[in-house]
C-alpha positions in Angstrom: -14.8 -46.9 25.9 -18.1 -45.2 27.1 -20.7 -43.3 25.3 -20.6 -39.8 25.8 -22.8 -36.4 24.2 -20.6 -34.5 21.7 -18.4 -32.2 24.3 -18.5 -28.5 23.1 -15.5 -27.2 25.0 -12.7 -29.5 24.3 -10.6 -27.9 20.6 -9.4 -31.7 20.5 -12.7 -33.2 21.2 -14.4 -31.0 18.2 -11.8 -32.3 15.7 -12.1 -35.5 17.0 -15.8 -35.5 16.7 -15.4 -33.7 12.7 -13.0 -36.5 12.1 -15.5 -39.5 13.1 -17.4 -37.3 11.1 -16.2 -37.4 8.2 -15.2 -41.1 8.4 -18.8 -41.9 8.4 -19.2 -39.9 5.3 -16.4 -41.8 3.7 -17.8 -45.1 4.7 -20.7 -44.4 2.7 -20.6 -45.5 -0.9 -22.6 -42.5 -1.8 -20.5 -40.3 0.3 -17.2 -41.3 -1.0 -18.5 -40.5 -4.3 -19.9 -37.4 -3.7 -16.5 -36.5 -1.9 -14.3 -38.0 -4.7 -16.4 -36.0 -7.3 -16.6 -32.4 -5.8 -12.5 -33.1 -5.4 -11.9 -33.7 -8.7 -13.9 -30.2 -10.0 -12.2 -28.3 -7.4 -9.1 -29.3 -8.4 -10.1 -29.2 -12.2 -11.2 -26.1 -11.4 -8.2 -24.3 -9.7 -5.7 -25.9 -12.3 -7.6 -25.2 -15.5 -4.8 -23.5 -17.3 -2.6 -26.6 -16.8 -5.5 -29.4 -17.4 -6.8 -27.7 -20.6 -5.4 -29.0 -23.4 -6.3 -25.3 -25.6 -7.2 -22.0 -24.9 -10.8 -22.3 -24.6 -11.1 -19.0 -26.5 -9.6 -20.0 -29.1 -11.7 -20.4 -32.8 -10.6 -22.3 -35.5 -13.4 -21.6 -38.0 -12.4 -24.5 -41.1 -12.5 -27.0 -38.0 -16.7 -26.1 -36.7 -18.4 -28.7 -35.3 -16.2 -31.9 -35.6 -16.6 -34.4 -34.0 -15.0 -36.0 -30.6 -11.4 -37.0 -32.1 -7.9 -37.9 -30.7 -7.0 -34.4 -30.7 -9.9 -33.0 -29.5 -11.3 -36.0 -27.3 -14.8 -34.0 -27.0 -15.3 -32.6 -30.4 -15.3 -28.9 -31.9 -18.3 -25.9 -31.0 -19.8 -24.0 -34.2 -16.5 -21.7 -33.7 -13.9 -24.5 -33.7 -13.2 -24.3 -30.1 -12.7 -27.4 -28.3 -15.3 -28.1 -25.8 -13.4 -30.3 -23.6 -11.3 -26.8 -22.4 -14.5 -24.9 -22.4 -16.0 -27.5 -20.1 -12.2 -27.5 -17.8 -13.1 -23.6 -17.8 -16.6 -23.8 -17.3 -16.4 -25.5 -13.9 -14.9 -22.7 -12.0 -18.0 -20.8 -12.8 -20.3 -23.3 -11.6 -18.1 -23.4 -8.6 -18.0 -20.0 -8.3 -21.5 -19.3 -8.4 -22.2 -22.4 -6.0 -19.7 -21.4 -3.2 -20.2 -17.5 -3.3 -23.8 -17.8 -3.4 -24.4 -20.5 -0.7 -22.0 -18.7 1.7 -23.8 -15.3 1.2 -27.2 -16.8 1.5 -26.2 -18.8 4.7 -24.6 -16.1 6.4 -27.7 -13.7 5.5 -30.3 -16.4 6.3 -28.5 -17.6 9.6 -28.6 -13.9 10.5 -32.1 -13.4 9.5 -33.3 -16.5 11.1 -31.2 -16.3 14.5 -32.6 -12.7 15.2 -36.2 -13.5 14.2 -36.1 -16.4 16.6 -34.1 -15.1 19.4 -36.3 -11.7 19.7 -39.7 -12.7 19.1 -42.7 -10.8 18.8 -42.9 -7.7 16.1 -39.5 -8.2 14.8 -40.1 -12.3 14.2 -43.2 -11.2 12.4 -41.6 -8.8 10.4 -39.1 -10.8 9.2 -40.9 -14.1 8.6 -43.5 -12.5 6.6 -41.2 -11.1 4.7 -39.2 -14.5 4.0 -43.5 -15.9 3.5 -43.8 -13.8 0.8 -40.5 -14.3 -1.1 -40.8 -18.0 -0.5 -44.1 -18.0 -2.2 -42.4 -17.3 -5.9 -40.2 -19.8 -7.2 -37.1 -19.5 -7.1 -35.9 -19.4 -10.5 -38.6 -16.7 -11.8 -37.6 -14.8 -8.7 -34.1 -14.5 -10.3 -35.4 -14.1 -14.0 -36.7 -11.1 -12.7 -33.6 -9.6 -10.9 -31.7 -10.4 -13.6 -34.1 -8.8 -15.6 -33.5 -5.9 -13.6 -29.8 -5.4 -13.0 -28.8 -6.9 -16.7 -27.3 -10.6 -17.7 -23.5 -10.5 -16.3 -22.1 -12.6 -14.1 -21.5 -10.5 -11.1 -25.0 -9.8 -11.4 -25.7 -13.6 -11.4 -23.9 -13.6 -8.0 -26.1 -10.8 -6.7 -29.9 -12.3 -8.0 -28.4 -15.9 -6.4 -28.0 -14.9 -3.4 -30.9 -12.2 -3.2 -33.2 -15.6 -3.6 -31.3 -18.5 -1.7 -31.2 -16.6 1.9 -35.0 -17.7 2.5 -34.5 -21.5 3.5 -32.0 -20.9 5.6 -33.7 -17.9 7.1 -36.2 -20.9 8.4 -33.9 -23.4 9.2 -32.1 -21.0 11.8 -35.1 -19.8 13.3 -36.4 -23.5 14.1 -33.9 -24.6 15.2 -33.1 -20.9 17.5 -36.7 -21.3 18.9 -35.5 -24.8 20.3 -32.2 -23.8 21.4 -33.0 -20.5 23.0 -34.8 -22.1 25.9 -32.5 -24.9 26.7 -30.0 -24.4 30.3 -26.9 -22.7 28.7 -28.7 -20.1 27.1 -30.5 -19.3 30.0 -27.0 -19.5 32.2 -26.3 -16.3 29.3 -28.9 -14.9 30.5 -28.3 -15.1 34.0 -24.9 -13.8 33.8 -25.8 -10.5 32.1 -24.6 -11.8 28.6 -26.2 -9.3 26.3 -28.7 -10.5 23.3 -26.2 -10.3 20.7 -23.4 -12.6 22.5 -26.4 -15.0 22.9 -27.4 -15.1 19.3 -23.6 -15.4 17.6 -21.8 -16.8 20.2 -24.0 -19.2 21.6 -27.1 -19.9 19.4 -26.2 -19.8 15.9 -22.9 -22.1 16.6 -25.2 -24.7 17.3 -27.5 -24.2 14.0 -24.3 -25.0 12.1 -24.9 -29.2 11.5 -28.6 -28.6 9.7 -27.1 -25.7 7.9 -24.1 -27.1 6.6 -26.2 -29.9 5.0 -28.6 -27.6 3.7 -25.6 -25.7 2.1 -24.0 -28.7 0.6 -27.7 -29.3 -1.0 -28.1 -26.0 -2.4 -24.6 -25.8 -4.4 -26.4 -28.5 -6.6 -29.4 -26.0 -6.5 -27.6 -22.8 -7.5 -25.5 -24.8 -9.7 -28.4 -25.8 -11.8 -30.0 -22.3 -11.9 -27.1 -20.6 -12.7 -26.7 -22.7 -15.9 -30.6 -22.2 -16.5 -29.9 -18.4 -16.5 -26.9 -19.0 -18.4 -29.0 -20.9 -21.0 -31.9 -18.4 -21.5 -28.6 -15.9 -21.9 -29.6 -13.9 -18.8 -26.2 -15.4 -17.0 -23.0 -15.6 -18.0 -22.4 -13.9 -21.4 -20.1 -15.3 -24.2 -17.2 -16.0 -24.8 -16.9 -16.6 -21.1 -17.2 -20.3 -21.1 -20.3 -21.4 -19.0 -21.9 -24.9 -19.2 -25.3 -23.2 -19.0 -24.1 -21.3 -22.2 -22.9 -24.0 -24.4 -26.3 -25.9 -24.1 -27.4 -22.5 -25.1 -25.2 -22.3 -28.4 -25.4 -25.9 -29.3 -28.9 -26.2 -29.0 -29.3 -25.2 -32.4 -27.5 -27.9 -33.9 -28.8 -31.1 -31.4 -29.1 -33.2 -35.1 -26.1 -32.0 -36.6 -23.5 -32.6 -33.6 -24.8 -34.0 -30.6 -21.9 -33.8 -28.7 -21.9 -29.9 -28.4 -25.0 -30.4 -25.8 -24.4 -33.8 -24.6 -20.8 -33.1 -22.5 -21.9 -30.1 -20.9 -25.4 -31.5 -20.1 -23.1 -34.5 -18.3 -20.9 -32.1 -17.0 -23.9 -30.2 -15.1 -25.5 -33.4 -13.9 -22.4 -35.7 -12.6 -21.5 -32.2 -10.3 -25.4 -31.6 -9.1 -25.1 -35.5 -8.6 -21.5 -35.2 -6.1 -23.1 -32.2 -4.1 -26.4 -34.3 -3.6 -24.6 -37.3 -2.8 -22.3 -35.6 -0.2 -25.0 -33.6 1.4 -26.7 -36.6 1.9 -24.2 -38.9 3.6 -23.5 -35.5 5.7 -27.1 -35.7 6.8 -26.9 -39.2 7.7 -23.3 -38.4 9.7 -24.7 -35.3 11.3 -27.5 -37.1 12.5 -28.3 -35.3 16.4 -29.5 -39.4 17.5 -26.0 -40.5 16.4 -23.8 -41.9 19.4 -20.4 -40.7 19.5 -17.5 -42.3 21.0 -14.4 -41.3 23.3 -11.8 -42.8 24.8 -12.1 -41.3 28.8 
């Protein structure tokens, strides 16, 4: 056994580098429950119609606001619908609006970001001051007011989402471009009459992918959350579509009354944001560039 740098032409060395990956990911406690927890909503959320023990549309109106019972094990909404469906439901919007937004906003950022770094002078101006001034409003008034625009909908959640969360990775890219671009292989490209946009996808942005996979994992917890803000100030997804943003919106009214119509969604949002954060974190930690990796040669 000898320590090696992480080969980058060898198909069976990259999955043997992703697999010692993701083992150090699993040996973290935080890790393993970040992993085990985004698991368990994806698959909650792809077999909703067999996990959910009642049509989350459906009302019973002589049965509003009961509480958690043996036959509904997380109570009744002010329309009789049990909540636990509606929450089974609800998590394929969350997941939704995290992986459709975070993959649009990467893939437009890492664009944004490889070109403004790669090129240089009037075109990394350009762009960067545009990113400076859209990175100067926060994030979620920024969407308030797009949403504002286009109307609440949930297409036009997707659209406001992923109009705001390009800007990070816009900046992560071009850092991490500006290094890259001067280093021996790139300048190889160069020598060899590669032209500027076999540089940037082929060569450059390949190697941005380790910072801006974390930075992805992170922002599902982000978009996650703001999705079920906008859902809550009734600029997201509209009723009856079952949204966990949306039932702290309807059972707000009745916090006193019945508790639980607030307190399992509220849960439901923060033990999700809490597997994303986890899991980004141990991938940080795994995808460490100091880390030593070992081969058998």
């Amino acid at each position: 056994m000898s320590a090696t740098a992480l080969p980058t032409t060898s198909n069976p060395a990259r999955f043997s580098y992703w697999r010692y990956v993701l083992g150090r990911v699993f040996r973290s406690p935080t890790g393993l429950i970040g992993a085990c927890i985004v698991a368990l909503a994806v698959l909650v959320a792809v077999f909703a119609p067999q996990i959910a023990p009642y049509d989350p549309y459906q009302q019973h109106l002589s049965e509003t606001l009961r509480p958690p019972s043996p036959q509904h094990w997380l109570g009744q909404d002010d329309l009789g619908r049990d909540i636990l469906s509606r929450i089974i439901y609800g998590t394929r919007i969350s997941l939704k609006v995290g992986f459709v937004t975070v993959g649009v906003s990467a893939v437009f950022g890492m664009l944004i970001g490889g070109v403004a770094g790669y090129l240089g002078g009037w075109v990394d101006e350009i762009l960067m001051r545009i990113t400076d001034i859209l990175l100067a409003f926060p994030g979620i008034l920024l969407a308030i007011g797009i949403m504002a625009i286009l109307g609440p909908s949930f297409n036009n959640v997707l659209i406001a989402l992923s109009l705001v969360g390009w800007k990070s990775y816009a900046r992560l890219v071009r850092g991490e471009v500006l290094k890259e671009k001067e280093r021996e292989y790139v300048q190889a490209a160069r020598a060899l009459g590669f032209s500027r946009v076999r540089i940037i996808f082929f060569h450059l942005l390949p190697n941005t992918f380790n910072p801006v996979l974390v930075m992805a994992t992170l922002g599902m917890a982000s978009m996650i959350i703001t999705e079920a803000g906008l859902s809550f100030l009734g600029l997201g997804t509209q009723p009856p579509t079952p949204s966990w943003g949306g039932m702290l919106s309807e059972g707000r009214q009745y916090l006193l009354e019945a508790p639980h119509l607030t307190t399992f969604p509220g849960l439901a949002i923060m033990i999700l944001v809490l597997g994303f954060s986890f899991l980004g974190d141990a991938l940080r930690d795994a995808l460490d560039p100091h880390i030593k990796y070992y081969r058998e040669v």
